[in-house]
Each structure stands twice: as C-alpha cells, then as structure tokens.
C-alpha positions as CSV (number, residue, x, y, z in Angstrom):
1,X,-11.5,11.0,-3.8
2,X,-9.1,10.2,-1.2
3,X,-5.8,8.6,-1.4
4,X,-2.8,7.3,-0.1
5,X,0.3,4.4,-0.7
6,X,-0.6,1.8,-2.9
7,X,0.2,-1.1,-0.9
8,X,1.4,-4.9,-2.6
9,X,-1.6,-7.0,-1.5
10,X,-1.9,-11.0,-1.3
11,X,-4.4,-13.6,-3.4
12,X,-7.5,-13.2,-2.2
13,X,-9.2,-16.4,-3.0
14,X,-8.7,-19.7,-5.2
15,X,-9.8,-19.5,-8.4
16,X,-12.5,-22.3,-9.4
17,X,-15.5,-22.8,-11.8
18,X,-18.0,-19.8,-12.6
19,X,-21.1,-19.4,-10.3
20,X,-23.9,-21.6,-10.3
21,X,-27.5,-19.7,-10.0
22,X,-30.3,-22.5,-8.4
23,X,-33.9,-21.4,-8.1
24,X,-35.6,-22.6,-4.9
25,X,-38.7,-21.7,-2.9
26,X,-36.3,-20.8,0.0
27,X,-33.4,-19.4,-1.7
28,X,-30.1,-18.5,0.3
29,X,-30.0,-14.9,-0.2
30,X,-29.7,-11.8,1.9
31,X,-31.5,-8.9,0.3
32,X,-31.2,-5.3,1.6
33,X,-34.0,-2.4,1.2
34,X,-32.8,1.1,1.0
35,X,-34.1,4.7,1.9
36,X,-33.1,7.9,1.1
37,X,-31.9,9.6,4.2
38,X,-30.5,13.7,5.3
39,X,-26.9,13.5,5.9
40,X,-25.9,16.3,9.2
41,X,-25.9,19.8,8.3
42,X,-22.7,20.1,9.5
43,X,-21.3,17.9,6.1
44,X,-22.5,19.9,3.7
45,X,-19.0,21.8,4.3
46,X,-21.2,10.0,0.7
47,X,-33.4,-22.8,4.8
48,X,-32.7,-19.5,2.6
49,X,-29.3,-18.6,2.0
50,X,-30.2,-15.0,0.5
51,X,-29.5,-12.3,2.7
52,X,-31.3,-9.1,2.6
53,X,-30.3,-5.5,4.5
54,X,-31.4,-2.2,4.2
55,X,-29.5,0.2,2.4
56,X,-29.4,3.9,2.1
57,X,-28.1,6.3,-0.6
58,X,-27.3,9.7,1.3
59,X,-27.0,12.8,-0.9
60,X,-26.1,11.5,-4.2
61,X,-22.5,10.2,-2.6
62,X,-23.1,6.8,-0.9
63,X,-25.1,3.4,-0.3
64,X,-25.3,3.1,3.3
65,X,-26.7,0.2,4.6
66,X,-28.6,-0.8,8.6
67,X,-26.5,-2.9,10.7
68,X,-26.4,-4.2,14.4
69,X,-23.0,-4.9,16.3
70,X,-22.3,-6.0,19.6
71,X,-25.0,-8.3,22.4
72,X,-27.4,-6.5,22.6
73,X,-27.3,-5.4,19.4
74,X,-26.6,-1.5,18.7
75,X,-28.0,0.1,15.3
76,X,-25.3,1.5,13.2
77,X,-25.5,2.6,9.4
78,X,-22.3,2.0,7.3
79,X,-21.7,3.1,3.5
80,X,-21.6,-0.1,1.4
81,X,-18.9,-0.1,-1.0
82,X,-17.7,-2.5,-3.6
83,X,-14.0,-0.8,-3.7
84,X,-13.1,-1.6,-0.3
85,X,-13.0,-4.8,2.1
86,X,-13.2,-3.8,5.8
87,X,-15.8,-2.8,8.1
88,X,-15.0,-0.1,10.1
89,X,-17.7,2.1,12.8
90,X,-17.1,5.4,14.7
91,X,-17.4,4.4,18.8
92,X,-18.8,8.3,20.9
93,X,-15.6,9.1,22.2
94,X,-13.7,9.4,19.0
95,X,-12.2,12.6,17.9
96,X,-14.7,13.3,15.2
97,X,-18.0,12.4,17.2
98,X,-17.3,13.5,20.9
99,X,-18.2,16.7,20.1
100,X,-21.2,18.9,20.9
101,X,-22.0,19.3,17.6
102,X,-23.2,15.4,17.3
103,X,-22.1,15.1,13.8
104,X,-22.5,11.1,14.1
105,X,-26.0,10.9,15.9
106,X,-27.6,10.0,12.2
107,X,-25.4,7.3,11.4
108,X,-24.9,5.8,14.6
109,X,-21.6,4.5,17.1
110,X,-20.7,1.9,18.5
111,X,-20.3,1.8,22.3
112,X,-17.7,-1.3,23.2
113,X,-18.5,-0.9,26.6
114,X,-22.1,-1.7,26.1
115,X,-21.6,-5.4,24.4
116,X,-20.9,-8.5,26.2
117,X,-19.6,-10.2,23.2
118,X,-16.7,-7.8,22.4
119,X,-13.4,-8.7,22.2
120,X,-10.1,-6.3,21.4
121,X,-8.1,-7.9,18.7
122,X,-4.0,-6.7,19.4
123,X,-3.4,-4.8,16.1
124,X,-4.9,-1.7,14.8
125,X,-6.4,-0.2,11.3
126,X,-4.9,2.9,10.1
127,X,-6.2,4.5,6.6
128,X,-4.3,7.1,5.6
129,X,-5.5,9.1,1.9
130,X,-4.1,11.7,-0.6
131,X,-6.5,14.3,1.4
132,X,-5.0,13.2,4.4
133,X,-5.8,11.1,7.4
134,X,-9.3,9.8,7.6
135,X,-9.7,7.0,10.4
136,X,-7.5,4.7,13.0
137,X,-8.3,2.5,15.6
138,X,-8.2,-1.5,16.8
139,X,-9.3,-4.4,14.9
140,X,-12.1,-6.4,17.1
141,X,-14.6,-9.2,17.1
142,X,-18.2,-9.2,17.7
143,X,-21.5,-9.9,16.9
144,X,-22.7,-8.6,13.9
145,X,-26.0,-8.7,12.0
146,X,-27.5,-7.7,8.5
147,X,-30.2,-8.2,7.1
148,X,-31.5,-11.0,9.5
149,X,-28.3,-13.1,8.8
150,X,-26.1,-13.2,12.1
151,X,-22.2,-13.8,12.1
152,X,-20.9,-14.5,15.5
153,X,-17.2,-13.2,16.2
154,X,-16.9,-11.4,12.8
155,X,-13.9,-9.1,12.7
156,X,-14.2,-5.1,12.1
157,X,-12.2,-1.9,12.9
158,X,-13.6,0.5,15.9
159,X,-12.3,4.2,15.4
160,X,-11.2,6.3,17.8
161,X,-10.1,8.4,15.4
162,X,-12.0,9.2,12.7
163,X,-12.8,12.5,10.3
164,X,-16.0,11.1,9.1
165,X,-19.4,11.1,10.9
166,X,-20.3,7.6,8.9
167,X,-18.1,3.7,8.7
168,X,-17.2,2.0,5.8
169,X,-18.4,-1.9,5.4
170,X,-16.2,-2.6,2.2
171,X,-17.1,-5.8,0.7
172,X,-14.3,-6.5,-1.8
173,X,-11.8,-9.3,-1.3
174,X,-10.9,-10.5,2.1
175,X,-7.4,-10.0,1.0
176,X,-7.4,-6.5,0.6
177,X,-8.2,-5.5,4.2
178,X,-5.8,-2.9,5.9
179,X,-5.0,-6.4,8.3
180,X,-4.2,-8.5,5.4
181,X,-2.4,-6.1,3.2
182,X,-0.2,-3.7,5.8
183,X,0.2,-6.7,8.4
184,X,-0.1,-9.6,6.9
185,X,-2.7,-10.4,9.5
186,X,-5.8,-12.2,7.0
187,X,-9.6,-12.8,8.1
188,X,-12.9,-13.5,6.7
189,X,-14.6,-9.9,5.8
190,X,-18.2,-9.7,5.4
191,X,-18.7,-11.6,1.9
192,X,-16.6,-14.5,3.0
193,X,-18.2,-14.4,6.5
194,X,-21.7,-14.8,5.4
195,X,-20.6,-17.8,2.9
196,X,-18.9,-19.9,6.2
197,X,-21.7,-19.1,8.6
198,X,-23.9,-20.5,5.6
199,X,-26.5,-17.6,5.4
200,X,-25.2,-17.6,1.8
201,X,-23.8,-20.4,-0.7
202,X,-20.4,-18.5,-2.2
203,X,-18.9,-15.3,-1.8
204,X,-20.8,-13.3,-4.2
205,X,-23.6,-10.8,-4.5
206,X,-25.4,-8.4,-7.4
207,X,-25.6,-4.9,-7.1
208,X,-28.7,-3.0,-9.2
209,X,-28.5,0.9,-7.9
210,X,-31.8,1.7,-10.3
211,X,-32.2,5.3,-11.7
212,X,-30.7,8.8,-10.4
213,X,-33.8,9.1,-8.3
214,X,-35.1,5.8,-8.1
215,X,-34.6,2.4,-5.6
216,X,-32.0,-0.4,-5.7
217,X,-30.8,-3.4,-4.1
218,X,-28.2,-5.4,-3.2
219,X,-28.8,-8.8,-3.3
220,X,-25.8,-11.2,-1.0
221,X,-25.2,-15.0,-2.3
222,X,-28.1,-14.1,-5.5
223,X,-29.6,-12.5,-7.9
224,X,-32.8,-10.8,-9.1
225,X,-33.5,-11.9,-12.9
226,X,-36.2,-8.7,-13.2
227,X,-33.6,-6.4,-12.8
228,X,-32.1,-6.4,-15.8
229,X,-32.6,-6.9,-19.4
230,X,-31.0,-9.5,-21.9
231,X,-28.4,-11.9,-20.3
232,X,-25.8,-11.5,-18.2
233,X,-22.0,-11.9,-19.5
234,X,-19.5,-12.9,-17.9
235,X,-15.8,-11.7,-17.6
236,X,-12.8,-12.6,-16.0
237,X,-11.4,-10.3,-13.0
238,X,-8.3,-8.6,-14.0
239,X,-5.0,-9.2,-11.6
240,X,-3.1,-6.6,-10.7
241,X,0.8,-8.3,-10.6
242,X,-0.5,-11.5,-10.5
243,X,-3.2,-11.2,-7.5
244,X,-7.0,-10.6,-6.9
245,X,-7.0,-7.5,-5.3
246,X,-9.7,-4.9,-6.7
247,X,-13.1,-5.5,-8.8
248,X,-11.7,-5.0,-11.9
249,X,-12.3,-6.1,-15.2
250,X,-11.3,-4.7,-18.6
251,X,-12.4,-1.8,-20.4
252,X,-12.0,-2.1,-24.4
253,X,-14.1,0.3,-25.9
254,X,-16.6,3.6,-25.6
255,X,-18.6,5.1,-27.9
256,X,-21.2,8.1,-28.1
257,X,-23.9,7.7,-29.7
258,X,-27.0,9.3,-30.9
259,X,-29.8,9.0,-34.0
260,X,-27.7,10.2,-36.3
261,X,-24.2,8.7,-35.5
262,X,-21.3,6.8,-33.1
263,X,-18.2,8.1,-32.1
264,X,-15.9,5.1,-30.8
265,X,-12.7,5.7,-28.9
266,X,-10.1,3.3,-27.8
267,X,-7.0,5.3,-26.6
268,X,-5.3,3.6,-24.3
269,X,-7.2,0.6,-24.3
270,X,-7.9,-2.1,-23.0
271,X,-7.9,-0.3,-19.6
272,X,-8.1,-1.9,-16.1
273,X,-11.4,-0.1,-14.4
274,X,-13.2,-0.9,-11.2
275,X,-16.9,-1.3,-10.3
276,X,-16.6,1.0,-7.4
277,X,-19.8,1.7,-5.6
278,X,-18.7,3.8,-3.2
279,X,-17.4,6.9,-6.3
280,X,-20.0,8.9,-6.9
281,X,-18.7,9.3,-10.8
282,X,-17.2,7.9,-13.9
283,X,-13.8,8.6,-13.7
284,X,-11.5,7.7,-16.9
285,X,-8.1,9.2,-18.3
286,X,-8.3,12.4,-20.1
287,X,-7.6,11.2,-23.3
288,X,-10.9,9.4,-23.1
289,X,-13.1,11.7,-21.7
290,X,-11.7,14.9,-23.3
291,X,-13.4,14.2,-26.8
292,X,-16.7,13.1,-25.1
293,X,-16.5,16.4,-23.4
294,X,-16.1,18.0,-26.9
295,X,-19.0,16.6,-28.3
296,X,-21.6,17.1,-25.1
297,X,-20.0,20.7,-24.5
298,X,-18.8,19.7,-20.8
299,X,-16.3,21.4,-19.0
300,X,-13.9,19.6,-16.4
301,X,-13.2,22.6,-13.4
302,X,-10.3,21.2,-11.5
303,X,-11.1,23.6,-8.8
304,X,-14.0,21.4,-7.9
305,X,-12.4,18.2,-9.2
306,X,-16.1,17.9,-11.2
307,X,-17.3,18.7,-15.0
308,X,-20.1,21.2,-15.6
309,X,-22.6,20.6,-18.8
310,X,-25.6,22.4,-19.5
311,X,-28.6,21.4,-17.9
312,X,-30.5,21.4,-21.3
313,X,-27.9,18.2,-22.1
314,X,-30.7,16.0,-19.7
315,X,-32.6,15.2,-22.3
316,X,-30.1,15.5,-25.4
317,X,-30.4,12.2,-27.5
318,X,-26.8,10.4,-26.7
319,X,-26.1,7.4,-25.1
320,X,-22.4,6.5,-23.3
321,X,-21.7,3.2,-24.1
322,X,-19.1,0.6,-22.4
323,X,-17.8,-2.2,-24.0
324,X,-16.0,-5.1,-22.0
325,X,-14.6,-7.6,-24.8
326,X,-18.3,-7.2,-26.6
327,X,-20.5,-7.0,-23.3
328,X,-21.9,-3.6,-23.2
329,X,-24.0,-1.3,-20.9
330,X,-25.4,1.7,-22.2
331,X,-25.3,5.0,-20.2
332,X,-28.3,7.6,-21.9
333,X,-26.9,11.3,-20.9
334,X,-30.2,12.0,-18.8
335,X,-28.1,9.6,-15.9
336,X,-24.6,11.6,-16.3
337,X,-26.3,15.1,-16.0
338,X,-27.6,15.9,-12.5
339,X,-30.4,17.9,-13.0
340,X,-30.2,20.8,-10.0
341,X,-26.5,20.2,-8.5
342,X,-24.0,22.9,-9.8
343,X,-20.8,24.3,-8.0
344,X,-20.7,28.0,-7.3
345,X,-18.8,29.0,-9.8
346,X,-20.5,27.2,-12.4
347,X,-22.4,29.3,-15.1
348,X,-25.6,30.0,-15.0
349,X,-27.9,26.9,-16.2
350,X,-25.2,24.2,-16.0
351,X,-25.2,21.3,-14.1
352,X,-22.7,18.3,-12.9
353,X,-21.2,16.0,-15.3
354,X,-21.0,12.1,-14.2
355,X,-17.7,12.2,-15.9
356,X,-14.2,13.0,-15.1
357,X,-10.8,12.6,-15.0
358,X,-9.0,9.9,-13.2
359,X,-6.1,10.2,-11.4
360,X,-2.9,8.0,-12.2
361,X,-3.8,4.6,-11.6
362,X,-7.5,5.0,-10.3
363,X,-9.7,4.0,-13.3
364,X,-13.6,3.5,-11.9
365,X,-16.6,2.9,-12.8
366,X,-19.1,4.6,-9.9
367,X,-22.1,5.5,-9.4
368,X,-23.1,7.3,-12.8
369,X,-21.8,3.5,-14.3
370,X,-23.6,1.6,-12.0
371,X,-26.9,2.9,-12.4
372,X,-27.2,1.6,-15.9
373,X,-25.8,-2.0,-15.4
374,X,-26.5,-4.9,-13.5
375,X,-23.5,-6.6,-11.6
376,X,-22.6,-9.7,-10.1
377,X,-19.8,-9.7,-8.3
378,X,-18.4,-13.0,-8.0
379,X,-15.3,-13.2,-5.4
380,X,-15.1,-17.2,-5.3
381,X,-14.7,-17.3,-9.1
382,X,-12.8,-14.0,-9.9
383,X,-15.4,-13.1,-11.9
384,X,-18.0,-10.5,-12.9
385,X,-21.2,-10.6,-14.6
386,X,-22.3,-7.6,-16.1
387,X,-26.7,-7.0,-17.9
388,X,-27.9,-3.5,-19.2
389,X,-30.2,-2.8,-15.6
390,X,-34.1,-2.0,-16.4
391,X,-35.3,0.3,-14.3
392,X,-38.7,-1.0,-14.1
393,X,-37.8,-3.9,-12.5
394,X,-41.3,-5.9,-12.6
395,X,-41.8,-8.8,-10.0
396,X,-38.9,-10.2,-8.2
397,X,-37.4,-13.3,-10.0
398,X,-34.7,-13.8,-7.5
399,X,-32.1,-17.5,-7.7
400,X,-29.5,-18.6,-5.3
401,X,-26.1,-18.3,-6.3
402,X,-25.0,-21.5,-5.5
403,X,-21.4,-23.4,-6.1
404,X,-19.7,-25.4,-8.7
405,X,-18.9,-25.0,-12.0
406,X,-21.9,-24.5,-13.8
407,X,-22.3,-21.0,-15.6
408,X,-24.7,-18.3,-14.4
409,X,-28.4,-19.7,-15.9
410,X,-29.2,-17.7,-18.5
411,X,-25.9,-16.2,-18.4
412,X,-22.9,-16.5,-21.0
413,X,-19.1,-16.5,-20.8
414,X,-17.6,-13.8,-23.3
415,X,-15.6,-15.7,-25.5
416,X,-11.9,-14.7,-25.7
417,X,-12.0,-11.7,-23.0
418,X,-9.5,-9.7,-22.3
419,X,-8.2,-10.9,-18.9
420,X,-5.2,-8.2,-18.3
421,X,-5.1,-5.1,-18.7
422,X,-3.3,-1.9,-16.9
423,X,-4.2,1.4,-15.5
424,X,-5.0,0.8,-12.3
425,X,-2.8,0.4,-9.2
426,X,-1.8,-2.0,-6.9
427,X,-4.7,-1.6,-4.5
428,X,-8.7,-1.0,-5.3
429,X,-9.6,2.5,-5.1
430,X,-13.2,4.5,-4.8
431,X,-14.1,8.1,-5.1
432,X,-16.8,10.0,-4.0
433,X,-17.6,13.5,-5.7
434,X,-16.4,16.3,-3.5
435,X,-18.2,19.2,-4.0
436,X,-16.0,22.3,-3.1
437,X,-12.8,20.4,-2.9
438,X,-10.5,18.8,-5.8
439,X,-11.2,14.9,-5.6
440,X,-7.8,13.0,-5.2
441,X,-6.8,9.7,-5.4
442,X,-8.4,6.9,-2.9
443,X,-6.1,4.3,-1.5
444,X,-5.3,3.1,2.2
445,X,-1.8,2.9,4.1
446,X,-1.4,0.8,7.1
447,X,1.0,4.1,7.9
448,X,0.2,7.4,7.7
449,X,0.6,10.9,9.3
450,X,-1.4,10.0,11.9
451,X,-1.6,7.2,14.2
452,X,-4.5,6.0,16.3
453,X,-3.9,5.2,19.7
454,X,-6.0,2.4,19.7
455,X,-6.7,1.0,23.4
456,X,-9.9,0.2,23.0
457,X,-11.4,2.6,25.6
458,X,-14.2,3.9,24.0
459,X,-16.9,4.7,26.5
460,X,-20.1,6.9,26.6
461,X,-23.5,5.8,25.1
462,X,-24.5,4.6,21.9
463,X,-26.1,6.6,19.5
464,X,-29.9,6.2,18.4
465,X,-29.9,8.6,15.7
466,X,-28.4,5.9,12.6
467,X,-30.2,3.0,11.8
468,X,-33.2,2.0,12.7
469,X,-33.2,-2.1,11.7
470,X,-30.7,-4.0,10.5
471,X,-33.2,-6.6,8.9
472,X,-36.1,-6.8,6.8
473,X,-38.9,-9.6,5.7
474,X,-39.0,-12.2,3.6
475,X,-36.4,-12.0,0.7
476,X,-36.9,-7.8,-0.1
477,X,-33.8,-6.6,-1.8
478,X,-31.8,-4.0,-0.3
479,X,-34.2,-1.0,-1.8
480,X,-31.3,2.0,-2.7
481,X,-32.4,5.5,-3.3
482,X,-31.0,8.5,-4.3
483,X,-31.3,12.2,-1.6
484,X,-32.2,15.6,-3.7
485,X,-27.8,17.2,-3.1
486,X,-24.4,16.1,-3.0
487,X,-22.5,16.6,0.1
488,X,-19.7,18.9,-0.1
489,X,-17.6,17.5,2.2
490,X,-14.3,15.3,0.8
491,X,-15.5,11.7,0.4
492,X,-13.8,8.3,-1.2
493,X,-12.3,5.2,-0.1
494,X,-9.4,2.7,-1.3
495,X,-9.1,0.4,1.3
496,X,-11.8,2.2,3.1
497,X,-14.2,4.5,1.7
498,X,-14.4,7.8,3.4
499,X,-18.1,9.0,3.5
C-alpha cells in the first residue's frame, strides 16, 4: 500500500434524492469486458446512456481497463480504481519507460506529440506515498474514449515521471483529484465527465468483480440485476469532517461463521471502511482481525505486510460476514485463501490470507471484499448500494440508472443507518498486496520528495504493446478476470493508485 499526507479535501457533489434505475431497450450504460493479461517480467520484483469498456485484472493486484487518448486515438490500459479520482498515463520518455528494458510496452504510453487535440493545462500532478514517490507530471486535456463513449477535452495527468509501468484512472469523487485537493484547481473526472457529455444519466456505476478466477464487470450510469442475489440496500456515504471525499460507508459488525456456530465482533465499531478496488485485500484494525486469525489459524508476517493460512483452510466450512447497519455480504473462506500464492518464507503448505491489518486511518474493503458483493456506487446521491454477488450471473438484466428521487427498483433504503463513523483519514486510500515488501499506507500529496518537471515535452512513439480496443459491442459489461500470481512489486493508490 502506498502512502503519503492526508490532505483536507472539498464537497464533492450536492447531495440530492437516491438513484433512479429505468429499464429501456436502449439503456444509457457503458459496460466494460475484461481479460486476464501477463504483467512484464520485470514487475515481478496491480440513444443508450450505458457505457461499456474493457477491463483487465493483472496478477491478482488490479482491474485495468482499454482506453484511447489523444486524435488519433492511441491505446492505453489504465488500472480502474474506485479509491482514487484522477486519470493519469505514462508518455515514452518518462523516467520509468524510456528505458531499454520497455517495462511499459504492455500497458501502453501516451505520445503528446502524436495528437492534434492536446492541450497543456499550467499546473502539475504530483503523488507522493508512504513508499515514496510514485508519479509527477502536467495536467492536460484531450480526447478520451471508453468503451465507445467519447469525451472531448476531458482532463488527465501525463507523467514524465513515473515508477510504475501502468496509469491510474480513479473514478471516485471529482473532488478528490490531486487538482482539486492540493490546488484548489476543480474539474469533471471521468464519472462526472461521462454524466455531462450524456453517454450516462448520473454519476454512478456498479462494480461485480465475480469469483477469484472468474469474470466481472463494471457497468457506468447502470446496473446488471443478474449479478447479484436478493436486493440491493442502500446506505448513506460516510463524511469525513463534513465532506464527500472517499467511498465510504459504515462498518457495524463481523462475524465468523460455520455449521456449528458464529462468532460476532464489534470492537471498535462502527468503523469508517472503503470499497477500494484498486487493494488487493481486506484490510481492518488488529483488534478485528486478530481473533479471526485465531480461529482460521492465520498468521500476519509483517515482513511481507500479508497473512499466511494453510492451504487446506480453502475449503474449510466458514463464512466472513459484513454487516453495514443490517445489510450484509458474506465472504466463504474459499475467496480469502489464495490457493498457490505463498511468500518465501512461508511454511510449507500455506497460502495468502485476504486479510490484514490496516494501517492508522486506512480501513478498506478490496478485492477479497469485492468479490463477494455487488456495488453501486452512487456519487450524485452519496450513496452506496450494496447485494451478496452470485457468481453465476445468468442472462444480463441490465437498467439505466437514471435521475431523481426515486429509490433503486427493487432496492431498499436501510432504515436508521449509521451515517458517521471514524477510522479512516482525511483522504480515500487503496492498497494493493505487495508481495516481498511491507504494504504501507496509500494517500496522495500535492508535495512530495520529488517534483516533476512537468513541460510537457514528451516525445518518442507510442507504444502498441497495452490495449488493444477501447470499446466493445452492444451493452457487454466490462468482463474482469483474475491472472494465475501476485506481482511482487509495491502497488496501492490514495489519490492515485500505484499499479
């Protein structure tokens, strides 16, 4: 997990009525397929108004997602992450890519002097973490596309310098962008950007990541009703100081549980956590996790800032189960162990744990969460929706989210739900599992370090190695899969996920 100053941020949006969901023929909704793909060697050292992109899970760390930038259009892949708000993209010269090693030919970069649309904005991104420096260079505007949908002008980061071969396209509250929070500088990032160029209705979008090894989607301005089971519940956004700055909503209880018996515990609850896609685990204070561990016989090795359980534990009968104010998910232990990753040091037969420790205000939900719930992520409202996922999916059943102040269809508003809570800090933060290196806490500083010298004089040619489409047909979800090993490089994001 990386880290860095927590950072006062701004309201990100009004808040109004809860989502409207409206079932047409043509519904506006961008849906995104995903692939498993190889990360580089060299890391293993993360009228329809629906739109739909492809999306990527690489090596058990990240979602990435296709996307074009610049006239013509240049394929680029960018991790998708709920726990951050910027866009960011790696141009050929910068100090991580120019070199002969080609570390960012699979994801892709972003030549400026190939696009005729580009402009050079007069202020810079700079995201600075608890593992150090990650990436710094100017804001822009160009031309950007996903999943069929095109928003002229939209405004990103290009870096120059960078210590990751893939960007970040962060799709939390506008408000939160390095711009808005270090320079007061705001602007529409990619959920509000699709809602004004109307290839969506609202600012909102569901996530369903699907089993360990199996295939998601993202689903901009809708949702797919045959991804999950039951109804969705909705609950209020927790503020952090008074503002909407994170996707966070309250925890109030978790419980083990298996044919015999439950175990509930509720130290230190309720606790502010984040639906972060872009951790790779569960990460929760000690004094919650600690008897869990107890129970499962799991191990936390601070060395590798991961837990090691034995393998055997796959198919143990417990569940892990999350309660938000009486809205529950259910995580079975066959989804927290991951059959075949182990550290070096780990004994024989054990695996990784999906659970950890947090640090000090950096309470999330990730990936090993995820996979077991369905989430809608409602930024005009300040609101989440939260269903158990079922991984068989069956045929799509996919409704706009519209606007106005009808509830979700099918949905229901948890009576009396806890609507503050504390644990987390000041700005949104993501972690990806680090494998080799102690994960740290994620969060972005418009100071740092390092500073970018950010002229804007990228040259060279683009890469072709990244993505290969940034669109796909008809309204097909963005498909998310899961690669066979974790990367072992350092990976996490708070204002920007590092990947």
């Amino acid at each position: 997990m990386w880290g860095a100053s927590i950072l006062p941020l701004t309201l990100a949006l009004p808040c109004v009525s809860a989502i409207t969901l409206h079932r047409r023929d043509d519904p506006a909704v961008l849906g995104l397929p995903i692939a498993r793909r190889e990360a580089t060697p060299k890391l293993q050292k993360r009228s329809s108004d629906v739109v739909s992109t492809s999306l990527y899970n690489n090596l058990n760390e990240y979602y990435s997602v296709n996307i074009t930038v610049g006239t013509p259009g240049q394929n680029v892949s960018v991790a998708i992450d709920t726990g951050s708000s910027d866009l960011w993209v790696n141009v050929p010269n910068s100090t991580y890519c120019s070199g002969d090693d080609d570390l960012c030919a699979s994801a892709g970069t972003f030549d400026i002097s190939k696009s005729s649309t580009f402009k050079l904005l007069d202020y810079d991104m700079n995201a600075t973490y608890v593992s150090g420096f990650l990436a710094a260079g100017p804001y822009v505007t160009d031309t950007l596309e996903i999943g069929g949908a095109t928003v002229k002008d939209f405004e990103f980061a290009v870096a120059e310098q960078s210590y990751n071969n893939i960007g970040i396209i962060g799709i939390g509250y506008s408000a939160s962008t390095d711009a808005a929070s270090a320079l007061g500088k705001d602007y529409d990032n990619l959920p509000v950007a699709l809602a004004k160029s109307g290839a969506i209705k609202s600012a909102a979008y569901s996530l369903w990541l699907n089993k360990f090894d199996g295939t998601g989607n993202i689903l901009f301005g809708g949702v797919n009703k045959a991804k999950y089971q039951g109804e969705l519940q909705t609950l209020p956004i927790v503020q952090n100081q008074g503002k909407y700055t994170s996707l966070t909503i309250a925890l109030t209880e978790l419980s083990l549980k298996n044919s015999s018996e439950t175990k509930s515990y509720t130290t230190g609850l309720p606790l502010a956590v984040t639906l972060d896609s872009g951790t790779t685990f569960t990460m929760l204070p000690k004094d919650l996790v600690d008897p869990i561990y107890k129970i499962v016989g799991a191990t936390y090795d601070s060395k590798y800032g991961a837990a090691s359980i034995s393998c055997d534990m796959h198919s143990a009968d417990y569940n892990l189960t999350y309660s938000f104010s009486g809205a529950t998910v259910s995580v079975p232990l066959s989804e927290l162990v991951y059959l075949n990753y182990a550290e070096p040091d780990f004994a024989k037969g054990d695996c990784i744990f999906g659970l950890v420790y947090s640090e000090s205000g950096a309470n999330l939900l990730g990936d090993s969460f995820l996979r077991s719930a369905y989430v809608v992520y409602d930024l005009d409202n300040n609101e989440i929706s939260i269903a158990q996922t079922d991984y068989d999916g069956g045929d799509d059943d996919i409704v706009e989210i519209g606007t106005g102040t009808a509830a979700v269809p099918g949905a229901t508003l948890v009576a009396s739900a806890v609507s503050s809570a504390t644990g987390n800090g000041a700005v949104q933060t993501t972690a990806v599992y680090s494998s080799g290196a102690t994960a740290a806490t994620v969060t972005a500083s418009a100071t740092g370090t390092e500073t970018g010298s950010a002229t804007g004089s990228a040259t060279g040619s683009a890469e072709s190695g990244g993505a290969t489409s940034a669109s796909s047909s008809g309204l097909g979800a963005l498909a998310t899969s899961m690669p066979n090993h974790l990367l072992s490089g350092v990976l996490g994001a708070g204002l920007l996920l590092a990947l």
